[in-house]
C-alpha positions in Angstrom: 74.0 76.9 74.5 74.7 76.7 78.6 71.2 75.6 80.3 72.6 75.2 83.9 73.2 78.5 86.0 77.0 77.4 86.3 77.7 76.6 82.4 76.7 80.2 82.2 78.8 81.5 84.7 81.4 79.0 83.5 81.2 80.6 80.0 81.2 84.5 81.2 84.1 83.7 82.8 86.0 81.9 79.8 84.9 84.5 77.8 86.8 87.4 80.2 90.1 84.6 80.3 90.0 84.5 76.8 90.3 88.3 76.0 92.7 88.2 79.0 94.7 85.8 77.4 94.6 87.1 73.9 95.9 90.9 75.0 98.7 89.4 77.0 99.8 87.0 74.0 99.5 90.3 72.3 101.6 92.1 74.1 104.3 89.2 74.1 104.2 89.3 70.5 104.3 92.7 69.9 107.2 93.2 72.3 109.4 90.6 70.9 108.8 91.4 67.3 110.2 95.3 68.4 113.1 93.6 69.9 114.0 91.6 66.9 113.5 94.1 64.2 116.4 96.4 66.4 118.2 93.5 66.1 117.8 92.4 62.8 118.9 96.4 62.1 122.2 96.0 63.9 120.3 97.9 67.1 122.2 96.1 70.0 122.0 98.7 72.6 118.3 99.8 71.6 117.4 96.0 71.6 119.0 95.6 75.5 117.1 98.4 76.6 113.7 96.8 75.4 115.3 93.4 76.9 113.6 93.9 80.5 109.9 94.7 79.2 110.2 91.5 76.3 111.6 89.8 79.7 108.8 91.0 81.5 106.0 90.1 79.2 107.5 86.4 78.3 107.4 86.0 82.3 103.8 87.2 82.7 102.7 84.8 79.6 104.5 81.7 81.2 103.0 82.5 84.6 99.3 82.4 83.2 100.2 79.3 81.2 100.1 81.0 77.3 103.0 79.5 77.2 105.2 76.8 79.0 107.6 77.4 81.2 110.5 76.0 79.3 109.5 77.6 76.1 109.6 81.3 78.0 112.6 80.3 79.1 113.6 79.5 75.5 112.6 82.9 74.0 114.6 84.8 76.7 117.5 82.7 76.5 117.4 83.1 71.9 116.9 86.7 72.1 119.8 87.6 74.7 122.0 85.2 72.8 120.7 87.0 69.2 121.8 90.6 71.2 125.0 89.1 72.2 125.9 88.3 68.6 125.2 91.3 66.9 127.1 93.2 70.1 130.4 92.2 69.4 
């Protein structure tokens, strides 16, 4: 239990980071599992529409630090490559 005024404040605010955090892994999960479900169904052009918003949400998640850079960079770089292969 916080005692001093700013372990308190300290624990509001990791309190509103964490819900914070949690939607936007959330929404990164939710997005990329959309993505490869078209893929998995042979969806390429659905799947390279929905590209720019799994794009989009991978980016937000690195810039917050939910994940690392180099693993954001990672996803983006599996999923166009996954797209690529079921395109041709």
């Amino acid at each position: 239990m916080a005692i001093t005024s700013s372990a308190k404040k300290a624990n509001r605010v990791s309190k509103k980071r964490h819900i914070f955090n949690v939607r936007r892994k959330r929404v990164l999960g939710d997005t990329t599992k959309e993505v490869k479900k078209l893929i998995a169904a042979g969806k390429a052009v659905d799947a390279e529409k929905l590209l720019a918003k799994v794009h989009q949400a991978i980016d937000k998640a690195a810039k917050i630090g939910i994940i690392k850079p180099n693993a954001a960079s990672r996803k983006k770089s599996r999923l166009i490559k996954a797209i690529r292969r079921i395109g041709k």
